[in-house]
C-alpha positions in Angstrom: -11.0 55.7 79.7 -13.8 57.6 78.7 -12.1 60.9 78.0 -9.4 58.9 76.0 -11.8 57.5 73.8 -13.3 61.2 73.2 -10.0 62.6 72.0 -9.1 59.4 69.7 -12.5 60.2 67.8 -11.8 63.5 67.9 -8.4 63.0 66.2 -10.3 59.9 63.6 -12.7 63.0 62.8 -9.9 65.6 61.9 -7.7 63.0 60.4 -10.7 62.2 58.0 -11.4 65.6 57.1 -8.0 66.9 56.4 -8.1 63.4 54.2 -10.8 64.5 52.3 -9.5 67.7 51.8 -6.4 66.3 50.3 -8.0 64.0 48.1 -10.3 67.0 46.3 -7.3 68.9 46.3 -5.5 66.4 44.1 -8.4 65.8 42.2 -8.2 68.9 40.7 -4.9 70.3 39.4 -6.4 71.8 36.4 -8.7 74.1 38.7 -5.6 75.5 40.5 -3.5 75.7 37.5 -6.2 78.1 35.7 -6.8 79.9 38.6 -3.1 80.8 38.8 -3.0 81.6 35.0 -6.0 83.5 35.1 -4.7 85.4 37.9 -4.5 89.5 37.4 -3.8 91.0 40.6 -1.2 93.8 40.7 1.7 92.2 42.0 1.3 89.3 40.0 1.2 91.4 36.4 4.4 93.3 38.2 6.1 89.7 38.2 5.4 88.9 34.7 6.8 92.1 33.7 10.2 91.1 34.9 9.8 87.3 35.0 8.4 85.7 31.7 6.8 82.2 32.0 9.4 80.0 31.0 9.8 79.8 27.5 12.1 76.9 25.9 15.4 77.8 23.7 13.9 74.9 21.5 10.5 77.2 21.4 11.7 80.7 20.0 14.2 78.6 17.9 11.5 76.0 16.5 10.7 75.8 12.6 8.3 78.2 12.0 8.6 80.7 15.0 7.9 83.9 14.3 11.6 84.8 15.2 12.7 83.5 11.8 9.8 86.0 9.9 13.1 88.4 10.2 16.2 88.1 9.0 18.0 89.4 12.1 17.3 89.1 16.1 18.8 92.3 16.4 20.2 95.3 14.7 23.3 97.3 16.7 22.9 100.9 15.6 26.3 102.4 16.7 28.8 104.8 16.2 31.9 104.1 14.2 33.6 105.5 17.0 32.2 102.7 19.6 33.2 99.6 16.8 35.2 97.5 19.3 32.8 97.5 22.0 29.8 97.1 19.5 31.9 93.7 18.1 32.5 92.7 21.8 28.4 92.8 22.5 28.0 91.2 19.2 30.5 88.2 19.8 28.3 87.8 23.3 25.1 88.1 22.0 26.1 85.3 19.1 27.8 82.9 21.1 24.8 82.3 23.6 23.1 78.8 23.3 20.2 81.2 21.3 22.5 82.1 19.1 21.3 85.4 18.4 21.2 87.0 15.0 22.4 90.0 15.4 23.0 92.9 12.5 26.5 94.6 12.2 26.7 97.4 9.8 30.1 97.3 8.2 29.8 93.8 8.6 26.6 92.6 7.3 25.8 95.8 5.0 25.4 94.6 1.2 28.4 95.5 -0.6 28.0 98.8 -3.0 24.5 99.1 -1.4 23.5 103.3 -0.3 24.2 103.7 3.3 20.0 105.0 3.6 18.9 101.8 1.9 21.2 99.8 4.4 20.1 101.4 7.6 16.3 101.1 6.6 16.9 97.3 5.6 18.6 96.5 8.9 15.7 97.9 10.7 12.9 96.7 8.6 14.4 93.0 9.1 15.5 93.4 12.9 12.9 92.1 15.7 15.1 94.5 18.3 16.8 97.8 18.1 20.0 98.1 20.4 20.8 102.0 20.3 24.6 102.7 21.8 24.4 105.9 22.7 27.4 107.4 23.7 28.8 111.2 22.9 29.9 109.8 19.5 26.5 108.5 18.8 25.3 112.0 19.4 27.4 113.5 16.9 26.4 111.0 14.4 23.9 112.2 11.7 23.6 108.6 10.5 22.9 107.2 14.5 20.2 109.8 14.6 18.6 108.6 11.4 18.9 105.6 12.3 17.2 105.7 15.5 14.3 107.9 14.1 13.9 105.2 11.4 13.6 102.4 14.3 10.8 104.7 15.9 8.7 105.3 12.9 9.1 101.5 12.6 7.3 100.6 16.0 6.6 103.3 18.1 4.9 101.8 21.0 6.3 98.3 20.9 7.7 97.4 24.4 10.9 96.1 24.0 12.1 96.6 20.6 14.2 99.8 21.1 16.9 98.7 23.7 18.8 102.0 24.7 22.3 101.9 26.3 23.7 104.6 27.8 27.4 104.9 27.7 29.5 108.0 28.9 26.4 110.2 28.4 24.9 112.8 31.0 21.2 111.8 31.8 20.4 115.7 30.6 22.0 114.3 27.1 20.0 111.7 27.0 17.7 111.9 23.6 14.3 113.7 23.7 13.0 111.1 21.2 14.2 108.4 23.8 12.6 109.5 27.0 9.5 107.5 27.0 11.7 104.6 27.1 13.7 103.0 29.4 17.5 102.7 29.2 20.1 100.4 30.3 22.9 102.6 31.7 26.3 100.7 31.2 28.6 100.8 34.0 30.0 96.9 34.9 30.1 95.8 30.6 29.4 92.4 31.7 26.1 93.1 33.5 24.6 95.6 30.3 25.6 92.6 27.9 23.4 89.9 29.9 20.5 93.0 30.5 20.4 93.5 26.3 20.5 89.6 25.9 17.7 88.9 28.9 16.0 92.2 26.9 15.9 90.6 23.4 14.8 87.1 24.9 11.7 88.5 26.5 10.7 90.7 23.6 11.3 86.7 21.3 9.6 85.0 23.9 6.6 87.4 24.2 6.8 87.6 20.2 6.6 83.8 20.1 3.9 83.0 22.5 1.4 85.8 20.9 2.1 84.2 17.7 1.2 80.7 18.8 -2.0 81.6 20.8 -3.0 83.7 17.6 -3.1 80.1 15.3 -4.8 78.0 18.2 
């Protein structure tokens, strides 16, 4: 008898502390949420790289996000050569539920406008950059200005200049280029969804410095 009544205080004690611990455990979320906010280890700065907080379509897409201080979400700087494939990534990229804005030369160029003033327009008025580089892009004088135009634009901004590889030897990959990061497309489906989950974290990022910049 007596060594049962030892144990059921024993487990009274434990119950009450593991109670306790509980209760100040719910009595401050707000403690654990900024700790987890605030946190800058390694690993979790590596997840936030590839894994953006979740941001709302209604957010980026919200009157008076800074998504709508440009004209376009994205500018598709291609060769005439690659046209049907560019208008396949464009009808993608437009149909998603964020209805991306996206720039299309022969499309969207003013009409009777100087092919220089159009290519610096589109890229002064694009968040993102989408570079199609393929052997025709290579041979394009107007790709190449293009491209140099987008880099004198923002040269250091992570995310902007999106470049997809297509039919191209890594060694042909261009010089101006190598600092970045490429997307090399082999399935068409996956590349499309890599460019659209590309331009969404640049608009996210871009939306979310905005805001904390006006609190």
């Amino acid at each position: 008898m007596a060594g049962w009544f030892k144990r059921f205080l024993h487990k009274s004690k434990s119950s009450s502390a593991e109670s306790s611990l509980n209760s100040s455990r719910s009595a401050s979320p707000s403690h654990s949420s900024s700790s987890a906010e605030n946190c800058t280890s390694t690993s979790m700065s590596l997840v936030r790289s590839v894994h953006l907080s979740p941001t709302s379509v209604s957010d980026i897409s919200a009157l008076g996000s800074a998504r709508w201080a440009k004209s376009y979400d994205v500018c598709i700087c291609h060769s005439e050569v690659d046209l049907e494939l560019v208008e396949e990534l464009v009808s993608y990229l437009e149909g998603q539920p964020e209805s991306f804005r996206c720039f299309l030369q022969l499309r969207d160029a003013a009409p009777g406008s100087a092919v220089v003033t159009a290519l610096c327009d589109a890229v002064q008025n694009s968040h993102c950059w989408v570079m199609l580089i393929t052997p025709d892009f290579l041979q394009d004088p107007w790709c190449k200005y293009q491209m140099h135009q987008a880099l004198a634009e923002a040269p250091m901004a992570n995310g902007r200049t999106i470049p997809v590889l297509k039919g191209v030897d890594r060694k042909d990959y261009p010089r101006e280029l190598r600092n970045l990061y490429y997307i090399y497309m082999a399935l068409k489906e996956n590349s499309f969804r890599q460019i659209r989950d590309t331009i969404m974290r640049y608009l996210q990022e871009l939306c979310r410095n905005s805001t904390s910049r006006t609190d």
